[in-house]
N, C-alpha and C positions, 0 to 999 in steps of 0.2 A: 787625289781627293774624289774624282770624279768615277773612278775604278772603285773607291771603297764602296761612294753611295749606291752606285750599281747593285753591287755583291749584297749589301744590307738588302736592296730591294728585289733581288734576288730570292736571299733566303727567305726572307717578309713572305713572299709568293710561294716558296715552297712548304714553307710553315701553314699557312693558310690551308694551304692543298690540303696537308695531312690531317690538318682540323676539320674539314670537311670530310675527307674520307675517315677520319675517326669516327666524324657524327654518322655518316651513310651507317657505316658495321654497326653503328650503337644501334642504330633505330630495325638495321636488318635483322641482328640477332636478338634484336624485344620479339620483332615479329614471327621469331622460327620460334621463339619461345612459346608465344602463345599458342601457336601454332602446335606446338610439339604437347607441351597443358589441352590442349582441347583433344586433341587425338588419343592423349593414354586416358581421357576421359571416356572416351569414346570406345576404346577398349575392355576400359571396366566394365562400361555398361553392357556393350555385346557378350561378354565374359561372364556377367551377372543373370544375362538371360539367357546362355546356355544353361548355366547350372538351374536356372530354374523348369527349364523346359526337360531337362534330364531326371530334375526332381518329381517335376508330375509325371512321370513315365512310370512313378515307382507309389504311386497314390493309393494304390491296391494291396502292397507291399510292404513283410514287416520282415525282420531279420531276428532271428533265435540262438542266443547262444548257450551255450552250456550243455544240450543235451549228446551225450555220447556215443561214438562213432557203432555201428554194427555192421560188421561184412556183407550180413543178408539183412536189410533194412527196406521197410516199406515207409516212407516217410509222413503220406498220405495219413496212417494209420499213428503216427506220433503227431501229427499236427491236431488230428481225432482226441488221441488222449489227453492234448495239453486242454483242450476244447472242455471235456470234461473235469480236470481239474480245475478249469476256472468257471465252471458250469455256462459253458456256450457251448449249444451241438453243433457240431461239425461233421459234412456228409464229404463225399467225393465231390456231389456237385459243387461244393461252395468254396472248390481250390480249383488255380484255374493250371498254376505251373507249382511245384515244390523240387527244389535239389539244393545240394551244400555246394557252398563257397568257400575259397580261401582266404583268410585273412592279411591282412597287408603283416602283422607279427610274427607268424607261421604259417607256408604253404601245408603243411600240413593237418592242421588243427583248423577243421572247416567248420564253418557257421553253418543253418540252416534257412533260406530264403523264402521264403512261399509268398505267391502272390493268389490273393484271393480273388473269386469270380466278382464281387463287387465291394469298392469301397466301403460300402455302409458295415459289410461284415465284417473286414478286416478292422474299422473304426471300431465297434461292438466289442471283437475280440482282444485289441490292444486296450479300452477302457477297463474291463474285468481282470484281464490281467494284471494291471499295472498294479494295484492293494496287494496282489498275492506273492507271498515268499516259495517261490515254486521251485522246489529240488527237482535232481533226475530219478530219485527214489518216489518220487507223486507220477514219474511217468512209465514206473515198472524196470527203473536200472537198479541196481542193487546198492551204488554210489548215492554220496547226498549233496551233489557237486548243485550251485544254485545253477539256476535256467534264467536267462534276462531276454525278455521279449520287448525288441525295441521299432520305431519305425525303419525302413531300410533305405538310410541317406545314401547320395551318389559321394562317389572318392575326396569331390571338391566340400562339400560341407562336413565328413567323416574328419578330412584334416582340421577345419576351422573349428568345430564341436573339440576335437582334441586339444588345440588353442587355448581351447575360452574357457576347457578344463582345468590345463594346467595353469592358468590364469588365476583359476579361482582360489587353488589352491596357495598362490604365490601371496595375492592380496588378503586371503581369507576372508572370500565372499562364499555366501552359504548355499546359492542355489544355479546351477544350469541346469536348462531343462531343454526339450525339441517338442513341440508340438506344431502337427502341419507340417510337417519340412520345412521348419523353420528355429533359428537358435537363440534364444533369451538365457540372461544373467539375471540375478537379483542379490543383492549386497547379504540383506537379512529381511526377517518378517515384516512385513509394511512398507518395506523401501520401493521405490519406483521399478521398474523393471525396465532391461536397455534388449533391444534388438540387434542381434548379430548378423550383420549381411557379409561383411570380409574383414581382413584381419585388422584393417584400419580401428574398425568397433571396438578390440578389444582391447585398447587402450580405454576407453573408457571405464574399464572395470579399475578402478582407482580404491588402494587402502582409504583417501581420505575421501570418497566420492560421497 
């Protein structure tokens, strides 16, 4: 009898144990939890201000697509004609860099980048543009392929813009838009408008929103 109470008191003590070391792991892994929540917060955010710090690097900066490849190409001189089409002049001095890019859909099929001597111009030039239905035939190609003058987003907001696209299409919301290096949605006419900073936002573009 005195062998069994033992053993009861025994196990009684080992049981205990594990109850406590169950609780220690409970309470350790709350706190790698938090721990581990606060750190990929902390992630996003450094992550958030690179992209932003990448973004203003390109504030001067617009990206042109649609206008057509030439072997002997003075580019200078087609950022000039788009100027005029959209009646803003354009000299040498008011581009600081102009060359084509590849696109992430085709290395081949390159964009046109130009970064202007100062924001205000480049602001100037994207407003007048933007009303205008501008073919490559308004800038002396024989093609009437359209030309889209947009601002020149870095890689990380180029994929979230393609998100919050195919997004809109998905809910049939009526409007994305960039203004600023920055990405908004709106449902339809009148509706509140939501700010895109990572893809978490575009859950918010909801059919029943």
């Amino acid at each position: 009898m005195r062998d069994i109470k033992a053993s009861l008191a025994q196990i009684n003590n080992a049981n205990e144990e594990l109850v406590a070391e169950n609780r220690l792991l409970k309470e350790t892994n709350a706190k790698l939890e938090t721990q581990c929540s606060d750190l990929s917060q902390k992630v996003k955010e450094h992550e958030g201000r690179l992209v932003q710090l990448e973004q203003h690097s390109r504030v001067a900066n617009l990206e042109i697509k649609g206008v057509p490849f030439r072997k002997e190409e003075y580019l200078t001189e087609v950022i000039a004609r788009i100027g005029e089409a959209i009646q803003v002049p354009v000299t040498p001095a008011d581009i600081e860099v102009v060359h084509r890019v590849p696109t992430a859909k085709s290395p081949t099929v390159k964009n046109i980048v130009v970064q202007f001597a100062s924001r205000k111009k480049r602001d100037v030039f994207l407003e007048k543009a933007r009303p205008v239905r501008l073919t490559s035939s308004d800038l002396g190609f024989d093609s009437q392929a359209p030309v889209f003058i947009n601002e020149h987003l870095c890689a990380p907001l180029k994929r979230l813009l393609g998100q919050a696209i195919a997004r809109k299409r998905e809910v049939n919301w009526k409007y994305v838009w960039v203004r600023n290096g920055k990405i908004f949605a709106r449902q339809s006419d009148g509706a509140p408008c939501i700010k895109i900073v990572r893809s978490e936002d575009i859950t918010k573009m909801s059919a029943h929103a």
